[in-house]
N, C-alpha and C positions, 0 to 999 in steps of 0.2 A: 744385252747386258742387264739392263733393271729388269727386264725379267726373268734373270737367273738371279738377280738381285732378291726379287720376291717372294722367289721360289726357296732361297733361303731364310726368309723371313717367318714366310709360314709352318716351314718346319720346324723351326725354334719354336713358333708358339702352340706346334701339336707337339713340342716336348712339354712347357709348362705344364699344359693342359689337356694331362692323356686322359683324361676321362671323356675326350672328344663329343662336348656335348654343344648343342646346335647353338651356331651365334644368335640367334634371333630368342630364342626362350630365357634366356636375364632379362632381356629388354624386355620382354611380356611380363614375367613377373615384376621389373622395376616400373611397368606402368599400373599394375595392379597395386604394388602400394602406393604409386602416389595419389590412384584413384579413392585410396582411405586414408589418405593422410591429409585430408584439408581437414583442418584441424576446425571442428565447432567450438563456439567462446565459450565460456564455460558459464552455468547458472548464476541467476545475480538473487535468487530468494527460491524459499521452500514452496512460495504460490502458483510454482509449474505452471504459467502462462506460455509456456514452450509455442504454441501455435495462436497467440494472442491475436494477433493480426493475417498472419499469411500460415502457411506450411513451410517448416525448415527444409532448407534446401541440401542441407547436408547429411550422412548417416551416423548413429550414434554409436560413438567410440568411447572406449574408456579414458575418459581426463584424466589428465597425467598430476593436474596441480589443482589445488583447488584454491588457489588468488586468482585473481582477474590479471591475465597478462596479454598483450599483444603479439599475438605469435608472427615469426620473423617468414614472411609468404616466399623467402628464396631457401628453400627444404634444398639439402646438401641433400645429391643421389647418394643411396650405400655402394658399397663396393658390393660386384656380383665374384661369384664361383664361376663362372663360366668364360668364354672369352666373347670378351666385350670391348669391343674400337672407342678409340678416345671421343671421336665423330661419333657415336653412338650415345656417349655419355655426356657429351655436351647437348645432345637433342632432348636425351630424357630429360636435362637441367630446365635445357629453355622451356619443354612442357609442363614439369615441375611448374613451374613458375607463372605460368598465363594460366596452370588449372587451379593454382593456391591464389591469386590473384583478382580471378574468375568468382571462383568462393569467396573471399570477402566481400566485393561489391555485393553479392546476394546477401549478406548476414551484418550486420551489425555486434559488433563486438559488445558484449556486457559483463559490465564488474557484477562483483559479489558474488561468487561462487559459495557454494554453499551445502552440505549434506543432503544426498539427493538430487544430483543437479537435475537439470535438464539443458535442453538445448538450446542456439543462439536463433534469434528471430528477429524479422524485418519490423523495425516499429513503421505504423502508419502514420501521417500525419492529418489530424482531427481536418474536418470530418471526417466520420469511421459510417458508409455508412451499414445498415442492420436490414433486416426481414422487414420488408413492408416499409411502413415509413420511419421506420427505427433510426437514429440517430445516434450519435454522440460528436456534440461540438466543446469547445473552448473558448471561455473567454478570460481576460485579466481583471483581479478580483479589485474596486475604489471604491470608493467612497463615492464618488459621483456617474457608477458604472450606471446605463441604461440596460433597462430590465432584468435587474441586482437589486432581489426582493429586501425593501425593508429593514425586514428581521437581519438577514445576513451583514448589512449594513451595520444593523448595531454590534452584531457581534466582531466585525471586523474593525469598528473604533474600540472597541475594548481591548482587544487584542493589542493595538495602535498606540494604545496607554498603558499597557502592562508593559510595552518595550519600548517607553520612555521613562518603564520606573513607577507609573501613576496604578495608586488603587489594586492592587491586589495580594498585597499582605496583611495576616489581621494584627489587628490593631494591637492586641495582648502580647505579641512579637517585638514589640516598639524597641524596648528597655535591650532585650539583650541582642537585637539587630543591630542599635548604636555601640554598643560595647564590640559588635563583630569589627564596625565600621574601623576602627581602633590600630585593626592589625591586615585588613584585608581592603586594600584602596577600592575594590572595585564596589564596595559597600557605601564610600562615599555622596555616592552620587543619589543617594535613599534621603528621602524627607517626611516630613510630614503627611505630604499628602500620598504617600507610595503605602500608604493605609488603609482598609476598608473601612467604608463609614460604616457604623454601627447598624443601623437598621439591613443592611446586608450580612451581617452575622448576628445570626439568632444565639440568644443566651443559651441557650440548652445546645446550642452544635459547637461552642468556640471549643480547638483545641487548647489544651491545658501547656499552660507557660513551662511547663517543666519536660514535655515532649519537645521542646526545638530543640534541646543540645543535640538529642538523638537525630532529629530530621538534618540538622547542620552536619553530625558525624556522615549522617549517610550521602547527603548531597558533596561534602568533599571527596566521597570513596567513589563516586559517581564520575567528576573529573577526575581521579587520576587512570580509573576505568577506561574513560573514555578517550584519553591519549596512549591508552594502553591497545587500546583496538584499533587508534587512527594508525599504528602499522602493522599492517598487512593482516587484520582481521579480517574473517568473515561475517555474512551477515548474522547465519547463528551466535556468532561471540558477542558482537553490538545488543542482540537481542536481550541474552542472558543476564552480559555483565553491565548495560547500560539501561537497556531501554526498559526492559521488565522491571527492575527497582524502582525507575521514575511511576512509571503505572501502577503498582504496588503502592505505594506511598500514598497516590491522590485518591484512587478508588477502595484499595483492601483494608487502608490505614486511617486513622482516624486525625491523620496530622491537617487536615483543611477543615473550614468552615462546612456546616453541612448535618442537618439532623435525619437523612437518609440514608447513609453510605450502606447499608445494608440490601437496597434496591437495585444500585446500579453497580456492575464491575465488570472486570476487563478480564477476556480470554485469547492467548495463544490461540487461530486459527490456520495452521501454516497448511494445514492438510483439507481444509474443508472446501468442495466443491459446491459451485453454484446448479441447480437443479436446473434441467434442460427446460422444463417447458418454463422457465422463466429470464431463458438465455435467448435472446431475437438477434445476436449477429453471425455470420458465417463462419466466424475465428471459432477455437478454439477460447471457452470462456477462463478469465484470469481469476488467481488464488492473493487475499490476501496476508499479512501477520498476527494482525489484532484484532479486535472489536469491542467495543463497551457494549454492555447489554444491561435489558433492565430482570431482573427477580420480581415477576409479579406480587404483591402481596397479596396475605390470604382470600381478601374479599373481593379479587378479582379472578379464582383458579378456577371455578366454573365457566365464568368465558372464555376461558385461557384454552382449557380441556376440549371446549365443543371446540372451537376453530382448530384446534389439534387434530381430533377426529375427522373434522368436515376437508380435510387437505388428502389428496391422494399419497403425498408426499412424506404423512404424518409430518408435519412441521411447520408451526409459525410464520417461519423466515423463508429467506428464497434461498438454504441450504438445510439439507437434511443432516448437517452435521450433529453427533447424537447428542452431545454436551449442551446446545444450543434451542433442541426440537421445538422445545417453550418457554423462550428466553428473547421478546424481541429485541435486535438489535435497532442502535443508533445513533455509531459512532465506527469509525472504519479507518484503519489504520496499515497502511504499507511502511514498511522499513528499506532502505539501503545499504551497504558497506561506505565507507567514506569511500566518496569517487564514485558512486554507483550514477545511473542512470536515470534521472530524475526524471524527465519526460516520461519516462515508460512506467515508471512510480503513479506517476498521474493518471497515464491510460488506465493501469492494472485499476485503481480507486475509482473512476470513472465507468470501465466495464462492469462491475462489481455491483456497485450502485447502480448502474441501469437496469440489472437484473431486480435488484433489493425496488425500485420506484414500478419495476413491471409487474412485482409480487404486492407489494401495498396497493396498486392500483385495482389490482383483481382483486382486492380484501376491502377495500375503504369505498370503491367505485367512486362519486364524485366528490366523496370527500378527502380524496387525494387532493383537490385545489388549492385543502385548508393550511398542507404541508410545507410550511415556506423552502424549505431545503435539508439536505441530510450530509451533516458536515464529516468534514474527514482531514487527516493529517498526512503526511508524507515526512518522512526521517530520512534524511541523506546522512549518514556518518554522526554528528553530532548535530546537525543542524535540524530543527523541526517550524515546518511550514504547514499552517492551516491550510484545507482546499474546503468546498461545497459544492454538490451539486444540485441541480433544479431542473422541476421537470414540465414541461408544457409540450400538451401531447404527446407525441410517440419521442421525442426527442430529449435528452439528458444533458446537459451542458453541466462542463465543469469549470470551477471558477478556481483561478489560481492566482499566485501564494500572497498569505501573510505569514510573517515572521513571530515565532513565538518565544525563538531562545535558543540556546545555543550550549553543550556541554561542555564546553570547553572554560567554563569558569564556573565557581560555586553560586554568584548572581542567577545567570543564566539558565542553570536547572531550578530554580525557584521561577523563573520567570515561566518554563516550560511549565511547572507543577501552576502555576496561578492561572495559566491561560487556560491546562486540561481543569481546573478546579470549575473555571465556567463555563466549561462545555458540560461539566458533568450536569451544573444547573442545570445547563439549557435540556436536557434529557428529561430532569425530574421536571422543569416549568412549561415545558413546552412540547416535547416529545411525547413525553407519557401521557399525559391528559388528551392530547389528539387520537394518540393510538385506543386510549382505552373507550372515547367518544364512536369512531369512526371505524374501528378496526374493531373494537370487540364490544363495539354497540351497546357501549354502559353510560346509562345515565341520556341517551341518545333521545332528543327533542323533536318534535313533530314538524319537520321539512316541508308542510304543503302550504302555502301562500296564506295568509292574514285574511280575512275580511274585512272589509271597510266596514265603519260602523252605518252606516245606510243598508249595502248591503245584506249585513244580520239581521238591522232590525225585518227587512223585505222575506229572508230566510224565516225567520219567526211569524212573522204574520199569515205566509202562503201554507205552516207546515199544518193546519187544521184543515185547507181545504182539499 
């Protein structure tokens, strides 16, 4: 009886289904897509570090969204054209699901999608390590950090005082900063001493009292920007509508202290690759956003030219980016979407620089020692954190974060503008003089050991006989 039961069963379903085509071929096809449907996370910046650490594990598909979403790893089967047993459909489900599954624990999900993605990748955890004894480590940036050069030190109590308010507004700002304080509480908390002393602003660099109204209109157009992007922008929108203006301002604009702003400025690098032979790890090498660079002045475009020529690469830098070719950089900036992935912010700035300390090293040779470190920023959403790193021997450590500021108030991006204002110093006071010393061999002093005055006079005496 259930088998004439059956036998009626199956007749019915070669009436649905006269196209009488094979139970088992839906099921091939429904495991071909779900063998392309583990969905990759989608990009979190334009610096295509796609293979930064490992090889993606997944194939590339066209993203359906370009926000940062966590996709939902129980993929509803489709309905097939064919016949196909309930039992059949719950199998493909459960394989669905250990193969979507499967693929996450390989991939790490990353925000910020963005124009041009790329694909999702395993971040490693520091140490990375590289070719030969190549490195890169991590450390947390103090004040009482051990082997946390000096230099970095000071620059990381500045920082430390600019976001408590201390020393980095000038001083000529005073009058109508208290007038701001009036109507906007968070201006309150500014004093006296939230001023640069005078011998820190040269007479001839102060901007002029009549440019703040304009710097104040664009730092409040700056936060309402930048709660305009905290939803659901990408990182190219943060770039555009936030973060370029801030950079603008300190470098292309004459609104900070400063009688060189014509040396130093800041370029959009979302496309520019790092040059191989100056890449030592097995990853795939990472792309940054920004960079501050310096514009040689006249009187240094002869050494600028021969080391130009003397490069296989034609280029300065450790990228052959054309904008760039003769333009050293000295300041290195990755961006996020609000919610991006801040860890991998720091690798992407880290790998970068290790390249940029492997290129100075081949150009300075031991006067790479003299280089305290090559500072850099990281921008999560509105948030911006200084990083550095340093290099001893084959290995790059990067030192992470201090807090610079925060877009989310009209304070706050002045605080960001004061902190980038002395980094810019530290390029013209510090940077550039090393580079132009060591790197392009100007003005470069005679390195071979002193004689003692015994010594000489013993050299003098013997040189007749």
């Amino acid at each position: 009886m259930a088998s004439g039961l059956e036998n009626k069963i199956e007749r019915w379903l070669e009436e649905l289904h006269p196209s009488g085509a094979e139970p088992q071929r839906p099921a091939k096809r429904q495991k071909v897509h779900h063998r392309n449907s583990q969905l990759p996370s989608p990009q979190n910046s334009e610096s295509s570090d796609s293979d930064l650490f490992m090889a993606p594990k997944t194939p590339t598909v066209k993203r359906k969204d370009t926000h940062d979403e966590v996709y939902d790893d129980d993929v509803t089967p489709r309905a097939t054209k064919g016949r196909t047993s309930i039992a059949t459909l719950q199998l493909q489900s459960k394989k669905s699901r250990k193969s979507a599954s499967a693929s996450q624990s390989e991939t790490t999900t990353e925000s910020g999608a963005s124009a041009g993605s790329r694909r999702s990748m395993t971040v490693n955890q520091f140490p990375i390590s590289g070719i030969g004894n190549h490195a890169m480590l991590l450390e947390v940036m103090s004040s009482t950090a051990t082997g946390m050069p000096d230099e970095l030190k000071t620059i990381f109590r500045d920082l430390q005082r600019i976001g408590l308010n201390k020393n980095f507004l000038p001083k000529q700002w005073e009058a109508t900063i208290k007038a701001r304080a009036l109507i906007d509480p968070d201006f309150e908390d500014l004093g006296d001493f939230s001023y640069m002393s005078p011998e820190v602003e040269p007479e001839q660099s102060l901007p002029q009292p009549e440019m703040l109204p304009a710097l104040l209109y664009m730092v409040d157009r700056i936060v309402v920007e930048s709660a305009r992007c905290s939803k659901y922008f990408d990182e190219p929108g943060w770039n555009n509508l936030v973060h370029s203006p801030i950079l603008n301002a300190v470098f292309n604009q004459r609104f900070w202290p400063g009688d060189e702003h014509e040396m130093v400025e800041y370029s959009p690098v979302i496309t520019a690759p790092v040059t191989a032979v100056h890449h030592m790890f097995p990853h795939s090498s990472a792309k940054v956003d920004y960079v501050v660079h310096i514009q040689p002045p006249p009187e240094t475009q002869d050494a600028v030219e021969t080391l130009y020529e003397s490069t296989s690469e034609k280029s300065v830098n450790h990228t052959a980016f054309p904008p760039l070719r003769r333009s050293p950089i000295s300041l290195t900036i990755e961006t996020k979407r609000y919610g991006g992935n801040h860890a991998k912010a720091n690798a992407q700035v880290c790998s970068w620089q290790a390249a940029q300390w492997t290129c100075l090293a081949s150009q300075a040779g031991e006067g790479i020692k003299h280089l305290p470190f090559l500072p850099g920023i990281v921008v999560n959403g509105p948030s911006w954190t200084f990083v550095a790193t340093t290099r001893n021997g084959d290995k790059t450590t990067i030192w992470t974060d201090a807090a610079m500021g925060s877009t989310t108030s009209s304070l706050g991006v002045l605080k960001i503008m004061g902190a980038l204002n002395k980094l810019r110093q530290w390029t013209i006071k510090v940077h550039w003089p090393w580079y132009k010393k060591h790197v392009l061999k100007i003005g470069q002093v005679d390195t071979r050991p002193a004689q003692v005055e015994g010594d000489a006079e013993m050299d003098s005496g013997t040189a007749g006989l």
